[in-house]
C-alpha positions in Angstrom: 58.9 -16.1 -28.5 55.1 -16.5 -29.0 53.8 -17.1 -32.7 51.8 -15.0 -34.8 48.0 -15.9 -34.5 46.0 -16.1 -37.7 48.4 -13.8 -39.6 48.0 -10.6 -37.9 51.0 -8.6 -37.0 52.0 -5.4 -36.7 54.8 -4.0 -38.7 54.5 -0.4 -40.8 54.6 3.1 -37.8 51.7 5.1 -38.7 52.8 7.5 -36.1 55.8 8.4 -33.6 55.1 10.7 -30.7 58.4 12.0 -28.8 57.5 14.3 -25.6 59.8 18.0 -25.8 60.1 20.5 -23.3 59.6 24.0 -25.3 57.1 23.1 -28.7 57.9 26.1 -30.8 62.0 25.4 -30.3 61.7 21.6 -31.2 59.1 22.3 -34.3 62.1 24.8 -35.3 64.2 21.9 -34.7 62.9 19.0 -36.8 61.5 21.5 -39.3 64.7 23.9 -40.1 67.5 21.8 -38.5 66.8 18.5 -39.5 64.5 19.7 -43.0 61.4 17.3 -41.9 58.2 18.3 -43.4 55.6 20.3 -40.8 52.2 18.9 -41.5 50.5 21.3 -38.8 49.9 22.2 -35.4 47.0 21.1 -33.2 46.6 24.1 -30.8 47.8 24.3 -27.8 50.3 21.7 -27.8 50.9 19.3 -30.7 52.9 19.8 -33.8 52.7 16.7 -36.6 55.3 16.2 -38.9 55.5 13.6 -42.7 58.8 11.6 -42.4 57.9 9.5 -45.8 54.9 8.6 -45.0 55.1 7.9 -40.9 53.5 10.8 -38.9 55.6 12.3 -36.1 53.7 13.9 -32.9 55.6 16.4 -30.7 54.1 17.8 -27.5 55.4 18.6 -24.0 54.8 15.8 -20.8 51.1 15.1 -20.3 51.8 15.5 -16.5 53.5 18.8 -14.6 56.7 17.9 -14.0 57.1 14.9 -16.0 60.1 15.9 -17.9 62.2 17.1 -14.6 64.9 14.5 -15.1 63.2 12.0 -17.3 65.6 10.6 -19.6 63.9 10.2 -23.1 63.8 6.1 -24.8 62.1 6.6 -27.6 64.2 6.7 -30.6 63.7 8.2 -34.4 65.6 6.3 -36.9 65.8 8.2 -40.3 66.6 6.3 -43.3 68.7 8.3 -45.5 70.3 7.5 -49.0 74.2 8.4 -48.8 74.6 8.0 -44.8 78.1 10.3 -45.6 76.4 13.4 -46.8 73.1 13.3 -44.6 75.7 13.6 -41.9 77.5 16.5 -43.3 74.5 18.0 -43.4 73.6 17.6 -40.7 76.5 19.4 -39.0 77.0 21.6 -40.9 73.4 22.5 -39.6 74.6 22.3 -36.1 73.9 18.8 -34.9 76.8 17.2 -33.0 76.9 13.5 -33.2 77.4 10.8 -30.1 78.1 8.2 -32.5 79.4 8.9 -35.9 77.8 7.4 -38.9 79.7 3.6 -38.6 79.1 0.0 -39.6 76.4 -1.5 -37.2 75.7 -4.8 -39.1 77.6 -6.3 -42.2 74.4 -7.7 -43.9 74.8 -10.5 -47.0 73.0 -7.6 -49.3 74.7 -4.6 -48.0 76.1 -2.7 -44.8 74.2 -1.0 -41.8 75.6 2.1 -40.9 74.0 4.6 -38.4 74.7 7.5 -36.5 73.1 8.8 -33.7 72.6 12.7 -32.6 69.8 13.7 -29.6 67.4 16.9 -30.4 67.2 19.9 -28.3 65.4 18.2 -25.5 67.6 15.1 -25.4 66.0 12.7 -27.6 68.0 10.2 -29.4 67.7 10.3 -33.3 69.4 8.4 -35.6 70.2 8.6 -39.0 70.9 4.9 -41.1 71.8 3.6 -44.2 72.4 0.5 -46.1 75.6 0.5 -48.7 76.8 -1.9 -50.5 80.5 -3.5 -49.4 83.4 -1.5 -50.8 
């Protein structure tokens, strides 16, 4: 590991970008499916999205061809309150689940559950919480 030099370091995400296939289908998506707030579109192929405070960028692969096969590492991690219900939400919107919300990390303040779910184009997404121990 290399050390921090003279305090600088990154650490909040001002901005996510995720490449999609079809631009009006995945602004449906995050918008009506997943209920994140649409900010706007910059014509002819960005959308920008608020997810409390960190800006999400959609748009289709820079290059022709670029998503033929391409298998998507970015991943979105949403931090919800009750990881139970943001799930049930979820599918009851639709989304099917790869991973069911589950304990990822038993932390001394609380537990880390997430549960992960891929949008239309075959991104992974995940949705997390921390609960206290039963």
């Amino acid at each position: 590991m290399t050390a921090v030099i003279d305090g600088f370091g990154l650490a909040r995400i001002g901005q996510i970008a995720l490449t999609v296939n079809d631009l009006p289908a995945a602004v449906s998506f995050y918008r009506d499916v997943l209920g994140v707030r649409f900010l706007f579109e910059a014509p002819p192929s960005m959308a920008f999205f608020d997810c409390g405070g960190i800006r999400l960028m959609l748009a289709p692969p820079e290059r022709d061809g670029a998503a033929a096969g391409q298998r998507f590492n970015s991943v979105l991690y949403f931090s919800v309150d009750d990881i139970h219900v943001a799930a049930a939400a979820l599918e009851a919107r639709g989304v099917a689940f790869e991973q069911a919300p589950h304990i990822v990390a038993r932390l001394p303040h609380a537990n880390l559950w997430m549960g992960f779910f891929r949008d239309i184009d075959g991104n992974l997404l995940a949705i997390m919480s921390e609960a206290a121990p039963a």
